[in-house]
C-alpha positions as a Python dict, from the first residue, in 0.01 Angstrom:
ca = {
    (1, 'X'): (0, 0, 0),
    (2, 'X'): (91, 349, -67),
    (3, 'X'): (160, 609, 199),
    (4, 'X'): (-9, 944, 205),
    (5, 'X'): (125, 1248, 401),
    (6, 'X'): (-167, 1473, 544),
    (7, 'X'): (-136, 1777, 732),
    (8, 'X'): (-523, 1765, 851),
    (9, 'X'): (-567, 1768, 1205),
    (10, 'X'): (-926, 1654, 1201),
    (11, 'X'): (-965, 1639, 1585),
    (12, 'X'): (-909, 2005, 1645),
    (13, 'X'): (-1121, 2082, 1327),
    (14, 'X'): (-1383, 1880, 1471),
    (15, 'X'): (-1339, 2111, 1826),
    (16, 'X'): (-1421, 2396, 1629),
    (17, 'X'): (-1712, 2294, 1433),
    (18, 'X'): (-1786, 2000, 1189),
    (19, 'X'): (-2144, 1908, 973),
    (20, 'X'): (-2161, 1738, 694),
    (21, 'X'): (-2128, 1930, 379),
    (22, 'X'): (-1860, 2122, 526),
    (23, 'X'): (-1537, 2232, 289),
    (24, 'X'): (-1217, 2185, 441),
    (25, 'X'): (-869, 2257, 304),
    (26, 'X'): (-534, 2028, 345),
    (27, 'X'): (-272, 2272, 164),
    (28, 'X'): (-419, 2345, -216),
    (29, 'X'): (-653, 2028, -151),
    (30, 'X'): (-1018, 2059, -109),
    (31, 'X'): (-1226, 1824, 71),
    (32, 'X'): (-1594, 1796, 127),
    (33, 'X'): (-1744, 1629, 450),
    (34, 'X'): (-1950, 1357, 335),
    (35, 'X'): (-2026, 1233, 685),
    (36, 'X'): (-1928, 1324, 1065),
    (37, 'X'): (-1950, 1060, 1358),
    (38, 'X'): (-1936, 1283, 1640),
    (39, 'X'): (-1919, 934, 1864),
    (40, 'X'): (-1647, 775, 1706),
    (41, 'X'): (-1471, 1097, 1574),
    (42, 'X'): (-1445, 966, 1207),
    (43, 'X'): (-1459, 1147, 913),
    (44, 'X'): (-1533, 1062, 592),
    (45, 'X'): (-1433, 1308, 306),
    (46, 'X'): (-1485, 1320, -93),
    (47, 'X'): (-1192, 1463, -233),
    (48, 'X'): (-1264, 1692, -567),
    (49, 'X'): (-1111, 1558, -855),
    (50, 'X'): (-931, 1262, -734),
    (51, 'X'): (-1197, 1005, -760),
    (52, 'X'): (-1126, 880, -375),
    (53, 'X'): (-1268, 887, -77),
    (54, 'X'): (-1042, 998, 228),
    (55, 'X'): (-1159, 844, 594),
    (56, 'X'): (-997, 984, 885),
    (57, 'X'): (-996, 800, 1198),
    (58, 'X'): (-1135, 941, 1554),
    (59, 'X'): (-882, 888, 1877),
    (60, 'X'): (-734, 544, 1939),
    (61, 'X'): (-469, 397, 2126),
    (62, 'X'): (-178, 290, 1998),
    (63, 'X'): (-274, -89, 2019),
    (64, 'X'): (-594, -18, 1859),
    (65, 'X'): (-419, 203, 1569),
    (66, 'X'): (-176, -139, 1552),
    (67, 'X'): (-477, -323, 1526),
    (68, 'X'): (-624, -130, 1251),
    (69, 'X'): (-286, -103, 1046),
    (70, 'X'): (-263, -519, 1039),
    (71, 'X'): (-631, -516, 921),
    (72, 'X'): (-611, -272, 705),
    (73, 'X'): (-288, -477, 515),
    (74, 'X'): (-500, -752, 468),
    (75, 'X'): (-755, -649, 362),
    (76, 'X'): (-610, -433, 97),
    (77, 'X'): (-456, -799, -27),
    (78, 'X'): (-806, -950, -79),
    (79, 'X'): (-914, -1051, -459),
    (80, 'X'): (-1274, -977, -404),
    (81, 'X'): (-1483, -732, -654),
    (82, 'X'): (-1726, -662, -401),
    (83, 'X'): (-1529, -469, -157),
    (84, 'X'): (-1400, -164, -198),
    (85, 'X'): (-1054, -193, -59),
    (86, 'X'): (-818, 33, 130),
    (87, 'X'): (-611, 139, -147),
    (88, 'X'): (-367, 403, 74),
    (89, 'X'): (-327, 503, 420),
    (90, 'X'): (-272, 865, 516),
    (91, 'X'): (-29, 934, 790),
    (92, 'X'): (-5, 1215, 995),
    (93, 'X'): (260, 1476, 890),
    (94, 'X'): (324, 1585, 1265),
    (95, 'X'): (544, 1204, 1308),
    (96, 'X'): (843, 1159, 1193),
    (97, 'X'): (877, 929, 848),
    (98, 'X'): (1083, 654, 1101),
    (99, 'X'): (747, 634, 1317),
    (100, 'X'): (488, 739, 1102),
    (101, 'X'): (116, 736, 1278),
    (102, 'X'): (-199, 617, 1054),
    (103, 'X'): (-465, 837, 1057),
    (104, 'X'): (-672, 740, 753),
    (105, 'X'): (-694, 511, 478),
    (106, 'X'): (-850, 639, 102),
    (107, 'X'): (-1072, 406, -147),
    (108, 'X'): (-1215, 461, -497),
    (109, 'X'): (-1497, 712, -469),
    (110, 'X'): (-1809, 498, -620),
    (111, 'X'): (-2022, 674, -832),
    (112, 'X'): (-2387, 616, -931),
    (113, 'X'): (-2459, 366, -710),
    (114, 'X'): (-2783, 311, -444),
    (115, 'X'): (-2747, 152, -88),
    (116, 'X'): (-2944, -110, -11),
    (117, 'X'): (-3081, 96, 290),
    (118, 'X'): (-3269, 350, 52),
    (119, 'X'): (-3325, 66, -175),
    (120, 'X'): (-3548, -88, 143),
    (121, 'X'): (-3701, 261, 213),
    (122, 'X'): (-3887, 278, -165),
    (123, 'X'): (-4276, 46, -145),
    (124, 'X'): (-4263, 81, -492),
    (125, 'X'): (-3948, -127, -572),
    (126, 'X'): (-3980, -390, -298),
    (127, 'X'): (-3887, -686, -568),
    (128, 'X'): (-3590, -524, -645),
    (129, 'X'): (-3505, -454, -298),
    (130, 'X'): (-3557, -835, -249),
    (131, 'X'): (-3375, -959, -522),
    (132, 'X'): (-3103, -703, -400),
    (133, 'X'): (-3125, -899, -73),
    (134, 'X'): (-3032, -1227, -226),
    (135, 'X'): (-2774, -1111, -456),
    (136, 'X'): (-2569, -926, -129),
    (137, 'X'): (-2603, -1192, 56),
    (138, 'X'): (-2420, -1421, -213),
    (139, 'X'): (-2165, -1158, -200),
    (140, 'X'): (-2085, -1175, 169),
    (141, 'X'): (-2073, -1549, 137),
    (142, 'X'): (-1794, -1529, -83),
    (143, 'X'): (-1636, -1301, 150),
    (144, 'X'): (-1678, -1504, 459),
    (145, 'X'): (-1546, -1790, 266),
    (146, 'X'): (-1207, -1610, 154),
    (147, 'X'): (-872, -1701, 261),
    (148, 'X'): (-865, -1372, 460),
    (149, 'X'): (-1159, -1472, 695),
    (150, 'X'): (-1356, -1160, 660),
    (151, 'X'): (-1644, -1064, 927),
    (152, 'X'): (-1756, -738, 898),
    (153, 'X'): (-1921, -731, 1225),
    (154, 'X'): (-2033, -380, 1139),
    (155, 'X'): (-2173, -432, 859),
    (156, 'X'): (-2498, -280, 772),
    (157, 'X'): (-2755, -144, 478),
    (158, 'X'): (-2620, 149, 412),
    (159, 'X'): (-2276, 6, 399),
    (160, 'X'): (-2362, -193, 37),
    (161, 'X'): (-2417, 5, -273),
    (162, 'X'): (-2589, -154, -589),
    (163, 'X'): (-2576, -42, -943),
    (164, 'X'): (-2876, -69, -1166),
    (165, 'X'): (-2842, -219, -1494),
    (166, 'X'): (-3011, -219, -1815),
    (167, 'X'): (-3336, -421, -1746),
    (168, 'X'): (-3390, -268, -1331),
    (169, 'X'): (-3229, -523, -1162),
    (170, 'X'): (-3004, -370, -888),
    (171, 'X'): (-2694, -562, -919),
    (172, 'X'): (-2304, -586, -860),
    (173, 'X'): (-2320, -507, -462),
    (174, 'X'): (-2010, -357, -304),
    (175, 'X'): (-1926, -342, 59),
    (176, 'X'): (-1816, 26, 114),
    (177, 'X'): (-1607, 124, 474),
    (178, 'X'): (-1495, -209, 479),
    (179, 'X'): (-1184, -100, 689),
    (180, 'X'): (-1425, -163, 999),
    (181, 'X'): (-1400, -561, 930),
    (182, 'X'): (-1189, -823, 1096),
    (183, 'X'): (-960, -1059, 919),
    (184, 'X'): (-782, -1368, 1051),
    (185, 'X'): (-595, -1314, 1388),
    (186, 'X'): (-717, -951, 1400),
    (187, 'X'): (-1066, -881, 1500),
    (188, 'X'): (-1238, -587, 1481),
    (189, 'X'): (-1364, -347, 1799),
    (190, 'X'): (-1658, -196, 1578),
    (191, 'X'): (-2028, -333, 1618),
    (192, 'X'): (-2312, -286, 1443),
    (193, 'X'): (-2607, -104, 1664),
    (194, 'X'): (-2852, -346, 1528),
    (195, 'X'): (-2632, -651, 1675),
    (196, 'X'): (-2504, -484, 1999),
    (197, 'X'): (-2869, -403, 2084),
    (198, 'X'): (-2974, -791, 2041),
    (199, 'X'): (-2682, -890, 2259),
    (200, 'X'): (-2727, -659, 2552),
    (201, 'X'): (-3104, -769, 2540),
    (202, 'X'): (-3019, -1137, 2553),
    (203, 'X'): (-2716, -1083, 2829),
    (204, 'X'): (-2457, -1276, 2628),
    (205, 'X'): (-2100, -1177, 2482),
    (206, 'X'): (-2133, -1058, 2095),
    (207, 'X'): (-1860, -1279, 1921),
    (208, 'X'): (-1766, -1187, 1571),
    (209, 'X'): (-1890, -1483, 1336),
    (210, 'X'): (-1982, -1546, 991),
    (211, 'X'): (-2307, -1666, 1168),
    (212, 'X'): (-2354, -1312, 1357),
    (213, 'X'): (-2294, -1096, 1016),
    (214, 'X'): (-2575, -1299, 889),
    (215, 'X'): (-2787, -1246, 1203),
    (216, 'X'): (-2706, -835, 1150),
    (217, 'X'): (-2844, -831, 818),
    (218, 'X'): (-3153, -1059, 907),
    (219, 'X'): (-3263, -793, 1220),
    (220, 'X'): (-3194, -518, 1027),
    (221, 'X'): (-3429, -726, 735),
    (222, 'X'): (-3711, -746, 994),
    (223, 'X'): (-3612, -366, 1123),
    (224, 'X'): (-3778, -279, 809),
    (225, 'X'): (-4068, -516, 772),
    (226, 'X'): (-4186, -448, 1121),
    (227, 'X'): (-4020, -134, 1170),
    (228, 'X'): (-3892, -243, 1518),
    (229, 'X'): (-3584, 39, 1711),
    (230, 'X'): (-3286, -59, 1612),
    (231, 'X'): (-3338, -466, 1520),
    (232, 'X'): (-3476, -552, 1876),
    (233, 'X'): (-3769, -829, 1784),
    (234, 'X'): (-3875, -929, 2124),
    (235, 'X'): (-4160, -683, 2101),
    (236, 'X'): (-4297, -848, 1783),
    (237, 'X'): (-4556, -1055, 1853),
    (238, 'X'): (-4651, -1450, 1719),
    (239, 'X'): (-4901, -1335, 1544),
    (240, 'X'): (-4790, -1023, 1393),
    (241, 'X'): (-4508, -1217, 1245),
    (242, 'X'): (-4775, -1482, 1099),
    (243, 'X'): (-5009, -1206, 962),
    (244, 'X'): (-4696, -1066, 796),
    (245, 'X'): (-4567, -1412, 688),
    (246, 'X'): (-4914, -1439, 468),
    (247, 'X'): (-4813, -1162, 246),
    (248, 'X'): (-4423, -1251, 265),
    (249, 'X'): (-4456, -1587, 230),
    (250, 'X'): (-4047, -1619, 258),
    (251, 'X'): (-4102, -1537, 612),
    (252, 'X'): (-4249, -1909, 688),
    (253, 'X'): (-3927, -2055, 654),
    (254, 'X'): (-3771, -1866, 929),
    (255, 'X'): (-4020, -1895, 1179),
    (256, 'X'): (-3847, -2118, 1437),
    (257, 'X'): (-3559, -1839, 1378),
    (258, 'X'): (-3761, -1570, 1475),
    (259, 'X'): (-3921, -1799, 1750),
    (260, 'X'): (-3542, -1898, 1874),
    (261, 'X'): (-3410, -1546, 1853),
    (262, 'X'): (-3704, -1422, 2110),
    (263, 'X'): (-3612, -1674, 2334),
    (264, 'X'): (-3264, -1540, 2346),
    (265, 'X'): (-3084, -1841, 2158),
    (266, 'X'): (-2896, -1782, 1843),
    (267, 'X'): (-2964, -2106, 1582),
    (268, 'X'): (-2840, -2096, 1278),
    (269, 'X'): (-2897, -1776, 1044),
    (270, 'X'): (-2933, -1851, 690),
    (271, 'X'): (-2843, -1618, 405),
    (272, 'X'): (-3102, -1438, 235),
    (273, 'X'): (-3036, -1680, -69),
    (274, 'X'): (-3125, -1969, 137),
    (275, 'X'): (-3482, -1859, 243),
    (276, 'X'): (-3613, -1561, -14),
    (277, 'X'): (-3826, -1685, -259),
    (278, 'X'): (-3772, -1539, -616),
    (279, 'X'): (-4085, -1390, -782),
    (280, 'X'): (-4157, -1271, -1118),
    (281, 'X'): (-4465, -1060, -1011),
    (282, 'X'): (-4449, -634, -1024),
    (283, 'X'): (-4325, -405, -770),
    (284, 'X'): (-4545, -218, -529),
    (285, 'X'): (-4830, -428, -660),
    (286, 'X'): (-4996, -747, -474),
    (287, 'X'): (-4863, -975, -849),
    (288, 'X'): (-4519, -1026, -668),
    (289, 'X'): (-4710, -1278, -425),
    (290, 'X'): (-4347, -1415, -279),
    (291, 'X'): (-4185, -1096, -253),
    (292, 'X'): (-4500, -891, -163),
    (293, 'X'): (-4387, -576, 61),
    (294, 'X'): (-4552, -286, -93),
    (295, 'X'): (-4962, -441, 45),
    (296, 'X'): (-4857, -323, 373),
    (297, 'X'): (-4576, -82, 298),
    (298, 'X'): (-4789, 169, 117),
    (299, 'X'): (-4776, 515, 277),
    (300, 'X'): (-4517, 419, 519),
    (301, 'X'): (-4289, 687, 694),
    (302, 'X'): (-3961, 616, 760),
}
């Protein structure tokens, strides 16, 4: 990987005011804030002209930073199309060359693109958002299964972009902010809100898992369906889920799922591939009888 000398001091920029759409300058660069996490202290900046995306890291310690630098190695290495990798990472121009400190990473700026979050948000293109569905989750089997051991742990809707092609199929998924993941022999601090709340609920230990980046996807899946705070189902009742389970007739399949997760035991979570039931039927219209969302998503605020 590349090394990238920045003289941005984002955490006193960040003391002085910092919303997204802000400019900000590094020398003759300019940068525009694409999104601010006061929490966490990362920024995430789209760079004019350059195609890339520059993410700048919140405070850390130095194991943590260590942490992040191994990661970070490997998972530039991986031969996977549907991440976008860490192509370079920016280091802090106040440490010497000898001891240089990370404070970023940059990746290919992609353009054109829709996450599967706002995908979910649209009634009227609930087949699409389905077939989305299946065609991420094939993604993230492939990588779970490479040699790198991915779990992305925080992984989440907004965190996969799809292209649309020709005939309105949303296709190609990529897995943006992918520097979050963990790799083998170097796992990952970040969560996912949607998984931490489960956890905490249940009173057991999150463990990073192929199996829990499935379960993240599936809550925030019935987040949307049953528009439940942040992924917590215990407040969805039997028959809610069977009234529902009429018009999304995928939703059968995963009943003793849903009925396991209430009860605070984590089975098996399959991927969406393994469960959603393709349709040829219209969007927004009660024709798509296996991917029907829009019956009872019609007029919904989100």
């Amino acid at each position: 990987m590349n090394k990238i000398v920045s003289n941005l001091n984002i955490a006193d920029i960040a003391k002085r005011g910092l919303k997204d759409g802000d400019i900000i300058f590094d020398g003759a660069k300019r940068f525009r804030v694409i999104r601010y996490n006061f929490l966490t202290g990362n920024v995430v900046l789209d760079s004019y002209g350059e195609g890339l995306i520059y993410k700048f890291f919140g405070p850390m310690s130095h194991s943590q930073r260590q942490n992040l630098k191994a990661r970070i190695k490997i998972l530039s290495k991986a031969k996977l199309s549907s991440i976008v990798k860490p192509m370079d990472m920016i280091i802090d121009s106040r440490h010497p060359l000898f001891f240089p400190k990370l404070t970023g990473v940059t990746t290919k700026k992609i353009e054109d693109m829709i996450s599967l979050d706002d995908l979910s948000r649209d009634w009227r293109r609930d087949v699409e958002y389905f077939r989305a569905l299946v065609n991420t989750s094939s993604e993230l089997e492939r990588i779970h299964n490479a040699p790198q051991k991915i779990i992305l742990s925080d992984a989440n809707f907004n965190n996969v972009l799809l292209q649309k092609n020709w005939n309105g199929l949303y296709i190609n998924p990529k897995f943006i902010d992918i520097d979050s993941a963990g790799v083998k022999g170097h796992k990952t601090p970040w969560r996912s809100r949607y998984i931490v709340s489960y956890y905490d609920v249940i009173g057991k230990k999150y463990v990073p898992s192929a199996n829990n980046d499935r379960l993240n996807y599936l809550l925030q899946f019935l987040y949307n369906i049953f528009h439940i705070h942040f992924g917590i189902i215990f407040d969805i009742k039997d028959s809610d889920f069977d009234s529902r389970a009429e018009r999304i007739r995928s939703l059968k399949s995963i009943r003793s799922i849903f009925l396991d997760l209430k009860k605070g035991k984590v089975p098996y979570i399959p991927y969406f591939y393994e469960f959603l039931i393709p349709s040829e039927g219209k969007s927004g219209t009660s024709e798509c009888s296996d991917y029907t969302v829009g019956d009872y998503n019609r007029g919904r605020i989100r």
